[in-house]
N, CA, C and O atoms as a Maestro MAE file, in Angstrom:
{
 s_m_m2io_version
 :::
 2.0.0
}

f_m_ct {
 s_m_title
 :::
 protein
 m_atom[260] {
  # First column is atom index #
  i_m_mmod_type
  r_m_x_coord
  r_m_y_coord
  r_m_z_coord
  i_m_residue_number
  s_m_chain_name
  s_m_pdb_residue_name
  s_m_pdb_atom_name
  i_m_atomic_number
  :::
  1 25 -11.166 -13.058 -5.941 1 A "UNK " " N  " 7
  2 3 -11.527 -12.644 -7.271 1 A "UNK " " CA " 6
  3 2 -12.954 -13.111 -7.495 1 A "UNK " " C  " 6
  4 15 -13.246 -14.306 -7.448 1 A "UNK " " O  " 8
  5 25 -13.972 -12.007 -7.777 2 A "UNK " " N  " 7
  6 3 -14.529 -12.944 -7.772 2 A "UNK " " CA " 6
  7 2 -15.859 -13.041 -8.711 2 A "UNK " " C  " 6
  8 15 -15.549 -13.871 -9.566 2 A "UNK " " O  " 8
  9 25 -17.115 -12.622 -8.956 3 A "UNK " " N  " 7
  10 3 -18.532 -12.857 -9.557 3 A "UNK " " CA " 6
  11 2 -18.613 -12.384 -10.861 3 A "UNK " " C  " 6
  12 15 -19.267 -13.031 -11.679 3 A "UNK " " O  " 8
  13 25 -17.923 -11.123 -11.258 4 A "UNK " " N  " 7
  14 3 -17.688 -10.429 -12.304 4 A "UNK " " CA " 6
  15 2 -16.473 -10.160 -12.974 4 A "UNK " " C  " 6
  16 15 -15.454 -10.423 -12.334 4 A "UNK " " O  " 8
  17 25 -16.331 -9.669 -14.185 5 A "UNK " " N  " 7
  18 3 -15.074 -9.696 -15.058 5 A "UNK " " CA " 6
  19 2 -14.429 -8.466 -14.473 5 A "UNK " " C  " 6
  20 15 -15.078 -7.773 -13.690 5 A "UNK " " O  " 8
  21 25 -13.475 -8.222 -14.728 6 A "UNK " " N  " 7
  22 3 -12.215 -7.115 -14.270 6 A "UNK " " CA " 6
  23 2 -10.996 -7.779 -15.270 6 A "UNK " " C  " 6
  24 15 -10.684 -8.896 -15.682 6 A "UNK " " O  " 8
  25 25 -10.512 -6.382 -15.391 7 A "UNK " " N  " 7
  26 3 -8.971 -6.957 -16.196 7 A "UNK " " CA " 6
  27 2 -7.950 -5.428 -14.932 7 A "UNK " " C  " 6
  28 15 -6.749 -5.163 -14.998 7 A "UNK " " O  " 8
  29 25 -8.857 -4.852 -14.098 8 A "UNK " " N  " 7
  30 3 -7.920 -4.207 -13.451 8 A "UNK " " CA " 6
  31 2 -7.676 -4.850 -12.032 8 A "UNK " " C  " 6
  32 15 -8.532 -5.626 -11.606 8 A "UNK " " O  " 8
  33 25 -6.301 -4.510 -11.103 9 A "UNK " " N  " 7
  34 3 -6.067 -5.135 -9.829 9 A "UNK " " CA " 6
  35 2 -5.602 -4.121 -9.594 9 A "UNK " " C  " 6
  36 15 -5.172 -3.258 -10.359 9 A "UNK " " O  " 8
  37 25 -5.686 -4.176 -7.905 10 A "UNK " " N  " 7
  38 3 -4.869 -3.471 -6.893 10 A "UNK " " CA " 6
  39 2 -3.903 -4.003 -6.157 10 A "UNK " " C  " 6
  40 15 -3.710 -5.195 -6.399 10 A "UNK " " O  " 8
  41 25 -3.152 -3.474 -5.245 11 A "UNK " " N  " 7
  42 3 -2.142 -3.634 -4.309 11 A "UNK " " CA " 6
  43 2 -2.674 -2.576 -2.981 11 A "UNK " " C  " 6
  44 15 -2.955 -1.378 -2.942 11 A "UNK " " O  " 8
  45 25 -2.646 -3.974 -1.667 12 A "UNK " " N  " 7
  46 3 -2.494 -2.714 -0.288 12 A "UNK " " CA " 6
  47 2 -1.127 -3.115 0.073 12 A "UNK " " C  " 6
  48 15 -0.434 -4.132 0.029 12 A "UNK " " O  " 8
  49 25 -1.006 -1.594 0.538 13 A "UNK " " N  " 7
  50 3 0.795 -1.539 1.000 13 A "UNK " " CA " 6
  51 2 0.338 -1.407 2.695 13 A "UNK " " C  " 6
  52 15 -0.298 -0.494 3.222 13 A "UNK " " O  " 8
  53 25 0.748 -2.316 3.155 14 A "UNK " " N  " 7
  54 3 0.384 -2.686 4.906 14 A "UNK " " CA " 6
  55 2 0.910 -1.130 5.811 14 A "UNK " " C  " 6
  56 15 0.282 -0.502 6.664 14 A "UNK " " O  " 8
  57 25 2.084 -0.900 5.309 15 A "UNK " " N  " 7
  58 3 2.426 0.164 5.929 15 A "UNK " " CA " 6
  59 2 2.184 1.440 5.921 15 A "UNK " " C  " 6
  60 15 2.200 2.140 6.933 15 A "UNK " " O  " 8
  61 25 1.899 1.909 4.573 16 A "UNK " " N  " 7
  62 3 0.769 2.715 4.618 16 A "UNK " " CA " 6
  63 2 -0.618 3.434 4.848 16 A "UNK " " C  " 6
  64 15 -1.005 4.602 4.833 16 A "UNK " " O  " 8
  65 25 -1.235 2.094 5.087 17 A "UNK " " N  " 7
  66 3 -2.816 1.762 4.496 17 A "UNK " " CA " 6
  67 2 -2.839 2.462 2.845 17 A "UNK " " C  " 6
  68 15 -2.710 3.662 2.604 17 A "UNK " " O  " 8
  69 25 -2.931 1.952 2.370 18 A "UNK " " N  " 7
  70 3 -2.668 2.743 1.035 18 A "UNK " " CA " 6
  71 2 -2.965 1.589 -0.400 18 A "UNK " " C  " 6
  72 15 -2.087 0.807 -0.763 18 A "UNK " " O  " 8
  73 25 -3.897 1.645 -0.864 19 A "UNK " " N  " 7
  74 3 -4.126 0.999 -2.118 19 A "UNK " " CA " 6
  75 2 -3.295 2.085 -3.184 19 A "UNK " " C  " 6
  76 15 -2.976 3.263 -3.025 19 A "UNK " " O  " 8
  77 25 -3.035 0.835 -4.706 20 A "UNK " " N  " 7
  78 3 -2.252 1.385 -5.506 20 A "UNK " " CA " 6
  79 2 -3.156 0.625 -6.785 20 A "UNK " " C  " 6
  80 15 -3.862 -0.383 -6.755 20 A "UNK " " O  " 8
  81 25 -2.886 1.360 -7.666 21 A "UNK " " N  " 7
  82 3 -3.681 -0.001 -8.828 21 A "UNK " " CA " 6
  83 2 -1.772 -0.795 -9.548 21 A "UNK " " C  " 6
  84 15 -0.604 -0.471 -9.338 21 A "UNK " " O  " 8
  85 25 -2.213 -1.516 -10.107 22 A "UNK " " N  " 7
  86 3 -1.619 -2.149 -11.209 22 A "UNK " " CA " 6
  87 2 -1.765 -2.360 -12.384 22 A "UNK " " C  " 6
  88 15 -2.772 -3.014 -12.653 22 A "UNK " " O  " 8
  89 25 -1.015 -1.996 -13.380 23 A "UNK " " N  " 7
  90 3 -1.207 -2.302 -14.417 23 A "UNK " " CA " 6
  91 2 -2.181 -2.855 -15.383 23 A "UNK " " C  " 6
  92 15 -1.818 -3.966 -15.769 23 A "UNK " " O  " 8
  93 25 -3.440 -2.406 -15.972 24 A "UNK " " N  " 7
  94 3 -4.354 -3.476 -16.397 24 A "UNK " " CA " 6
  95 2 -3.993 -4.837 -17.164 24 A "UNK " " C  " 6
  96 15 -2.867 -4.893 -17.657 24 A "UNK " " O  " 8
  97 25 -4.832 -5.921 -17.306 25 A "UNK " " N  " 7
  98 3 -4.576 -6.922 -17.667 25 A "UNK " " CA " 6
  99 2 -5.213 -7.060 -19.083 25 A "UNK " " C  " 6
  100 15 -6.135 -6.407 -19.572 25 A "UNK " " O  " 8
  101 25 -4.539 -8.001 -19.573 26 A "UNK " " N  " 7
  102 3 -4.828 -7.984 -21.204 26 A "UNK " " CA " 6
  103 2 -5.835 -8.261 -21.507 26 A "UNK " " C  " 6
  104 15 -6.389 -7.626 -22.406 26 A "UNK " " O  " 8
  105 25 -6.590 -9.538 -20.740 27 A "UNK " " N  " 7
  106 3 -8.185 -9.989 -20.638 27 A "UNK " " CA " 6
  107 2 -8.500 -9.221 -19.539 27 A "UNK " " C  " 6
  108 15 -7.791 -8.663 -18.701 27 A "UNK " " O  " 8
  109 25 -10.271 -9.329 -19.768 28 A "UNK " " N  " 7
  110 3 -10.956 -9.441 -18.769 28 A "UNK " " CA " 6
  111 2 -10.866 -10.847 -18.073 28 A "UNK " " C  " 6
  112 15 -10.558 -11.836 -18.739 28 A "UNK " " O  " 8
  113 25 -11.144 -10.934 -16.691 29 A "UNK " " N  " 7
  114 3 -11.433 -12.343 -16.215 29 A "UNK " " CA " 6
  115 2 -12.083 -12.444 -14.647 29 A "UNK " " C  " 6
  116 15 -11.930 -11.780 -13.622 29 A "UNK " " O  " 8
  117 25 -12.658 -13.291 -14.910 30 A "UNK " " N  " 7
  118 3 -13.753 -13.673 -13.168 30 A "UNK " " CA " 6
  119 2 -13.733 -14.990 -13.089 30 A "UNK " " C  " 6
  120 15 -13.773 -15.791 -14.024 30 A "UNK " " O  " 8
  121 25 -13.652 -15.267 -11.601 31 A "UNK " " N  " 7
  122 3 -13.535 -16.749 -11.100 31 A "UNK " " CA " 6
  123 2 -11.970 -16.952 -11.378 31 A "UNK " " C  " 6
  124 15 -11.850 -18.145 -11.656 31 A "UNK " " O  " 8
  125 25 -10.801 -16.371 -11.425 32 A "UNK " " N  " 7
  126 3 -9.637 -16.449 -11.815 32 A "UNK " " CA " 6
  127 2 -8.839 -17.042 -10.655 32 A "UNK " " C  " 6
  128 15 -9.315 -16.716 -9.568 32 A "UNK " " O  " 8
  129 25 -8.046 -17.615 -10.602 33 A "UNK " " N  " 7
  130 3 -7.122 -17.758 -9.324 33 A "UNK " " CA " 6
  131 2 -5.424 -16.895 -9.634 33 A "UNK " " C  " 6
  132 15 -5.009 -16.651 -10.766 33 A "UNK " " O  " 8
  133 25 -4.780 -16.605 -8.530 34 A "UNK " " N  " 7
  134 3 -4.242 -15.704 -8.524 34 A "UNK " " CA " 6
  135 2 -2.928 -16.173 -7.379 34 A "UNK " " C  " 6
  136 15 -3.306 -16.288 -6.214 34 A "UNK " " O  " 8
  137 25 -1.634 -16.408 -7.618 35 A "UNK " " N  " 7
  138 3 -0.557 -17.192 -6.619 35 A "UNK " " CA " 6
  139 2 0.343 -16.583 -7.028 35 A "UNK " " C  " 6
  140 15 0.186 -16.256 -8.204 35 A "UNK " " O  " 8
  141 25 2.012 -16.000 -6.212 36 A "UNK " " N  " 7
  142 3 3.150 -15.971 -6.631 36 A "UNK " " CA " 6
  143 2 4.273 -16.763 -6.481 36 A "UNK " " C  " 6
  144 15 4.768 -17.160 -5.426 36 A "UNK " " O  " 8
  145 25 4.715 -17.005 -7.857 37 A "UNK " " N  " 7
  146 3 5.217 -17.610 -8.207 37 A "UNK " " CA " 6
  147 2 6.721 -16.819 -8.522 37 A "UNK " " C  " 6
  148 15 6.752 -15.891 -9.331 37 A "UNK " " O  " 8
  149 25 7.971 -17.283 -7.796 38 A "UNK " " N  " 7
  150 3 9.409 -16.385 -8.133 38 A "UNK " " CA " 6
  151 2 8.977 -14.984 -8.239 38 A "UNK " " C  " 6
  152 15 9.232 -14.128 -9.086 38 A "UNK " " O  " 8
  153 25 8.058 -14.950 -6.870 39 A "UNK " " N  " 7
  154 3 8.305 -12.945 -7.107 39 A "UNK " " CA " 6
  155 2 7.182 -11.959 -8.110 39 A "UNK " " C  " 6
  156 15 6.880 -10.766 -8.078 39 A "UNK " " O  " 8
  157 25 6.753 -13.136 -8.998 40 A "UNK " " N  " 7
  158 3 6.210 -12.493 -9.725 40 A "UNK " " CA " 6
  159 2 4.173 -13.296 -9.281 40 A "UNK " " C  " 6
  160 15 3.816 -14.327 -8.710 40 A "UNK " " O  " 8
  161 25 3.343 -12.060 -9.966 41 A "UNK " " N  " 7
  162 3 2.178 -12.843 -9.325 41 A "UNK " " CA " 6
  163 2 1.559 -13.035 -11.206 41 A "UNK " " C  " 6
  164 15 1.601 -12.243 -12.147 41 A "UNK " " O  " 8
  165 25 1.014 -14.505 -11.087 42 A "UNK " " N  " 7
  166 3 0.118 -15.367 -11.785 42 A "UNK " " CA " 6
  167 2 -0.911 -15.432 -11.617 42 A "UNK " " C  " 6
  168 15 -1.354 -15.923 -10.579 42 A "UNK " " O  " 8
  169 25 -1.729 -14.928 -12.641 43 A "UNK " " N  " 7
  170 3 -3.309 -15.349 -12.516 43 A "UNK " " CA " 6
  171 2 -3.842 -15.957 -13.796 43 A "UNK " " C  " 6
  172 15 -3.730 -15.493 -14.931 43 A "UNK " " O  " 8
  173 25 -4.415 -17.028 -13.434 44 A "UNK " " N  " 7
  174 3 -4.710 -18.132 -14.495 44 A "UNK " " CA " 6
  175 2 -6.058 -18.681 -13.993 44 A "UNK " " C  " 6
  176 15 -6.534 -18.596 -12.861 44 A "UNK " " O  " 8
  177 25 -6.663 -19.382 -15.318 45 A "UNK " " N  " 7
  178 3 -7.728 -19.924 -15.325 45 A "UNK " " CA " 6
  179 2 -8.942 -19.023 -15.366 45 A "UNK " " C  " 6
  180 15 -9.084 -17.974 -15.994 45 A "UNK " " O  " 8
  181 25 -9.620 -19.526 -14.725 46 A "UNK " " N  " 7
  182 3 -11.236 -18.568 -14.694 46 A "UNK " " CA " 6
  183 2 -12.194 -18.115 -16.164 46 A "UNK " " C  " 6
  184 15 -11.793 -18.743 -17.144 46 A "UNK " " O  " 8
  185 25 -13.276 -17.227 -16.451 47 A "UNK " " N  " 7
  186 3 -13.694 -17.128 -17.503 47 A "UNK " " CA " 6
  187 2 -13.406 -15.827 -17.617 47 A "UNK " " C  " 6
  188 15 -12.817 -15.170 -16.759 47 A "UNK " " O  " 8
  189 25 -13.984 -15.242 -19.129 48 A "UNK " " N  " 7
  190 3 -13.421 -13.788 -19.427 48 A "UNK " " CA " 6
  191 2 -14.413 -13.557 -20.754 48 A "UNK " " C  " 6
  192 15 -14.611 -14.645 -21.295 48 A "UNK " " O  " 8
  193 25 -14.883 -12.799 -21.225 49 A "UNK " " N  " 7
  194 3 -15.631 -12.652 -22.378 49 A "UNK " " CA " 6
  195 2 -16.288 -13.589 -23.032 49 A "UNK " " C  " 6
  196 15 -16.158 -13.934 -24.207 49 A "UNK " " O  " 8
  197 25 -17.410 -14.216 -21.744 50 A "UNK " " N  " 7
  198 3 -18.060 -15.224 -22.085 50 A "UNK " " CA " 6
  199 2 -17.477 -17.268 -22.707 50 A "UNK " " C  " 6
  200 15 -17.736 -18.381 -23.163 50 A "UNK " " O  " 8
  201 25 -16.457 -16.150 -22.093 51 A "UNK " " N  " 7
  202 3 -15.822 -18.249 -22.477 51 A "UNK " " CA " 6
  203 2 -14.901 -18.524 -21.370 51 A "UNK " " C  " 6
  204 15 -14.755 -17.751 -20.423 51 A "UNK " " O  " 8
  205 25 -14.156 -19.867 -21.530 52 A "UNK " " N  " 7
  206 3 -13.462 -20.193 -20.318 52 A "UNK " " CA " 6
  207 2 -12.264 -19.636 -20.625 52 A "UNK " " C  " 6
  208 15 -11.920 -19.502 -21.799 52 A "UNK " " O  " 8
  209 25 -11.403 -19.204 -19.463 53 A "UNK " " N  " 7
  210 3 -10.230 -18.453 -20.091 53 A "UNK " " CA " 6
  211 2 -9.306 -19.809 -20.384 53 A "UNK " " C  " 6
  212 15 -9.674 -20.739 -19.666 53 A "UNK " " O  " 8
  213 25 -8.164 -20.159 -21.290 54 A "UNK " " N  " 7
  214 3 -7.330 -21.176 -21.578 54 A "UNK " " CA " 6
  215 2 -5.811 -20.333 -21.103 54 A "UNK " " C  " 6
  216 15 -4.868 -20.854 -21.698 54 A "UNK " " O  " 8
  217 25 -5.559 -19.680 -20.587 55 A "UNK " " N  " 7
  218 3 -4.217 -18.610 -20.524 55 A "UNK " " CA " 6
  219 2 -4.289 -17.757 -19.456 55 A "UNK " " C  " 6
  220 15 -5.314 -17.474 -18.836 55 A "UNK " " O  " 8
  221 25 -3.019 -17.296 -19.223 56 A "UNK " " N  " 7
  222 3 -3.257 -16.889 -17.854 56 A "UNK " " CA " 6
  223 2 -2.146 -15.340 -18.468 56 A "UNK " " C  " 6
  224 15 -1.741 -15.071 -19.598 56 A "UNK " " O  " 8
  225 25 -1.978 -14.682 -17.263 57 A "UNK " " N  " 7
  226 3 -0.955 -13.620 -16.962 57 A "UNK " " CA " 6
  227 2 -0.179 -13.281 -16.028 57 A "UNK " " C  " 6
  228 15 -0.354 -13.722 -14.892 57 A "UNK " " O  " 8
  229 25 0.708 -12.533 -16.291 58 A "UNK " " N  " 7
  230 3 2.207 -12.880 -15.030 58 A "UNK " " CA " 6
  231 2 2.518 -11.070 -15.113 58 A "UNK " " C  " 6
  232 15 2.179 -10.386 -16.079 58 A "UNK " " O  " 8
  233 25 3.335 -10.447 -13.690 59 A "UNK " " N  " 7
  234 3 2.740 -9.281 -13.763 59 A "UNK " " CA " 6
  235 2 4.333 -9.737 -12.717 59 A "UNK " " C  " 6
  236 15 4.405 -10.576 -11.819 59 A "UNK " " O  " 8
  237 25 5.085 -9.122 -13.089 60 A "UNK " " N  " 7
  238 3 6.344 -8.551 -12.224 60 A "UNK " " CA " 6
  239 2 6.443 -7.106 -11.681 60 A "UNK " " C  " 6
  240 15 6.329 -6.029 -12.265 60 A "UNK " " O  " 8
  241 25 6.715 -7.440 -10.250 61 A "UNK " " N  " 7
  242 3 6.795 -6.534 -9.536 61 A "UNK " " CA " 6
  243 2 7.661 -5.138 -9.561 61 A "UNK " " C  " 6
  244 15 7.434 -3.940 -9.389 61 A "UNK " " O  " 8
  245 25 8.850 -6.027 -9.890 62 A "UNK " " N  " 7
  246 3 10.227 -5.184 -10.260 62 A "UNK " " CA " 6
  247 2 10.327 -4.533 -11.355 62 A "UNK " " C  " 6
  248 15 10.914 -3.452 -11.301 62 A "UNK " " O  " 8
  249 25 9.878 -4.921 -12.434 63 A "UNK " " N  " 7
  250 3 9.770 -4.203 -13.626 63 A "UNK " " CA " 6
  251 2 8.580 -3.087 -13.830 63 A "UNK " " C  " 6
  252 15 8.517 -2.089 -14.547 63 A "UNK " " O  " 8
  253 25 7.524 -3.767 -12.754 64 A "UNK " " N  " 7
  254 3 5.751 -2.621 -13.368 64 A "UNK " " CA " 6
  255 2 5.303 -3.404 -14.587 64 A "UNK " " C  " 6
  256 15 4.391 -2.782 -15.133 64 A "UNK " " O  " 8
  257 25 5.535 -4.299 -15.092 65 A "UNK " " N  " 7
  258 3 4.537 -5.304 -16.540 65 A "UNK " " CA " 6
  259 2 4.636 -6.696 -15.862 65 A "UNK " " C  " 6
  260 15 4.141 -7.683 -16.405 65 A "UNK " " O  " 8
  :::
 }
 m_bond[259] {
  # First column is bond index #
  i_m_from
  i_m_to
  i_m_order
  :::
  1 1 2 1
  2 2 3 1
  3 3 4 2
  4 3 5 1
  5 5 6 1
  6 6 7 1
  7 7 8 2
  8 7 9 1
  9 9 10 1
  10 10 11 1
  11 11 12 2
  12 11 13 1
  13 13 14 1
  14 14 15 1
  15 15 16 2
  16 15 17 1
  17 17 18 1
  18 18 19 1
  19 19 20 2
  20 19 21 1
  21 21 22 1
  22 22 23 1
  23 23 24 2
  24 23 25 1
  25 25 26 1
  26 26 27 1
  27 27 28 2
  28 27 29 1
  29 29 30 1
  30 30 31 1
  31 31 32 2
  32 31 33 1
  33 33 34 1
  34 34 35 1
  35 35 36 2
  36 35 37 1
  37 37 38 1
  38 38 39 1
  39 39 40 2
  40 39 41 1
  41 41 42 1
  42 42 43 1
  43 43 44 2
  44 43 45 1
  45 45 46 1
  46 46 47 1
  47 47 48 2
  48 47 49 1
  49 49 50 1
  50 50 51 1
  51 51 52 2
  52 51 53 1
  53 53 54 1
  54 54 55 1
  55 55 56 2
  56 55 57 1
  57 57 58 1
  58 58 59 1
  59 59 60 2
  60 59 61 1
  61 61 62 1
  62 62 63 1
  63 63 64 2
  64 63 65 1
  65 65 66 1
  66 66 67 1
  67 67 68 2
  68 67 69 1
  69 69 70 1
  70 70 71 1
  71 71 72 2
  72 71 73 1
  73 73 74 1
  74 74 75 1
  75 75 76 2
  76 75 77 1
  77 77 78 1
  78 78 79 1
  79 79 80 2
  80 79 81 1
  81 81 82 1
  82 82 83 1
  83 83 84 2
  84 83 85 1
  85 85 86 1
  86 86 87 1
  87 87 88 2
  88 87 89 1
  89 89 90 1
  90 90 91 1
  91 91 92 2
  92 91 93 1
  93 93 94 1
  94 94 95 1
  95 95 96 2
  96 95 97 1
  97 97 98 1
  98 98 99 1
  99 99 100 2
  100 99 101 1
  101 101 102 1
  102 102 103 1
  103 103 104 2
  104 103 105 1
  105 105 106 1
  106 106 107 1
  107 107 108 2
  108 107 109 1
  109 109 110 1
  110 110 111 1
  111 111 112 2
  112 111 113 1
  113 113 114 1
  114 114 115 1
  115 115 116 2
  116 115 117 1
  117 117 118 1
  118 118 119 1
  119 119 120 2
  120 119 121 1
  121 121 122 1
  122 122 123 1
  123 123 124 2
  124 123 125 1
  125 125 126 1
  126 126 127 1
  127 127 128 2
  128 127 129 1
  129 129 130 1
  130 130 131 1
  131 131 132 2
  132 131 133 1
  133 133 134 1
  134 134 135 1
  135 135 136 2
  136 135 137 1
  137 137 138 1
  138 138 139 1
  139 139 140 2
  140 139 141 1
  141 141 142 1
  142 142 143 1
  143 143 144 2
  144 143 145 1
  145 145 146 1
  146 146 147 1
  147 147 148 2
  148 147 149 1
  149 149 150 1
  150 150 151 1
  151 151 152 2
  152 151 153 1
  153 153 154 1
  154 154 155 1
  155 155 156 2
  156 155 157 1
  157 157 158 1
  158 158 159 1
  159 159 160 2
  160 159 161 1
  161 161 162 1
  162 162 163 1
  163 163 164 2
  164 163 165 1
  165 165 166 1
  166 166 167 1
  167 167 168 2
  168 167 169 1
  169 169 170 1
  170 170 171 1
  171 171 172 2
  172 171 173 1
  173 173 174 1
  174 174 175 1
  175 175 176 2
  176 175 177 1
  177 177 178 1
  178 178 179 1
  179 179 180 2
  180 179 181 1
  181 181 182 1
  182 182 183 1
  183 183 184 2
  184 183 185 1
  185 185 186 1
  186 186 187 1
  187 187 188 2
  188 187 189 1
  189 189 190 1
  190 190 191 1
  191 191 192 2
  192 191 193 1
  193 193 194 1
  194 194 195 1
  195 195 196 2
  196 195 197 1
  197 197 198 1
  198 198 199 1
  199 199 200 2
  200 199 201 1
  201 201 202 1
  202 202 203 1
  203 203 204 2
  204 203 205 1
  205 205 206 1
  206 206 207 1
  207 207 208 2
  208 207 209 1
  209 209 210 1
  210 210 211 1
  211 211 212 2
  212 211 213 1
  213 213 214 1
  214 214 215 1
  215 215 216 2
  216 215 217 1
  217 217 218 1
  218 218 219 1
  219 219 220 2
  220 219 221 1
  221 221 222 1
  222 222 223 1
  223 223 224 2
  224 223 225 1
  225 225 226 1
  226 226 227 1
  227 227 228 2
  228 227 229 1
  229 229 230 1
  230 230 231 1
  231 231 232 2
  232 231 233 1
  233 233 234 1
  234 234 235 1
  235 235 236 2
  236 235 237 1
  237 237 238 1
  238 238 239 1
  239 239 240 2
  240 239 241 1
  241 241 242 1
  242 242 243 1
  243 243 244 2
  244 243 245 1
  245 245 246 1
  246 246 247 1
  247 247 248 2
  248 247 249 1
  249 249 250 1
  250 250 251 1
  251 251 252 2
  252 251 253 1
  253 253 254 1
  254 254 255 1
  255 255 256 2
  256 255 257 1
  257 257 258 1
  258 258 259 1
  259 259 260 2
  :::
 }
}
């Protein structure tokens, strides 16, 4: 993640070669870190509209939100 803000992500599907997007995110954010956690992926920290972000977002696979 990295120099600039984004609130959109992708997915590569290995077996395909095939990018997909995901869902946009509620903030913008850059410098963010990004881990899954029970399945679902977390991205927290980093900055976003000129300030430090304090909150993060959680993005389940199974559902699509």
């Amino acid at each position: 993640m990295g120099g600039f803000g984004l609130s959109s992500a992708e997915q590569y599907n290995t077996a395909t070669g095939q990018w997909s997007a995901f869902p946009s995110m509620n903030e913008v954010q850059y410098r963010c870190a990004a881990a899954v956690l029970n399945g679902k992926i977390i991205v927290v920290g980093g900055y976003g509209d000129g300030k430090t972000q304090s909150s993060g977002e959680e993005y389940d696979p199974t559902t699509g939100r």
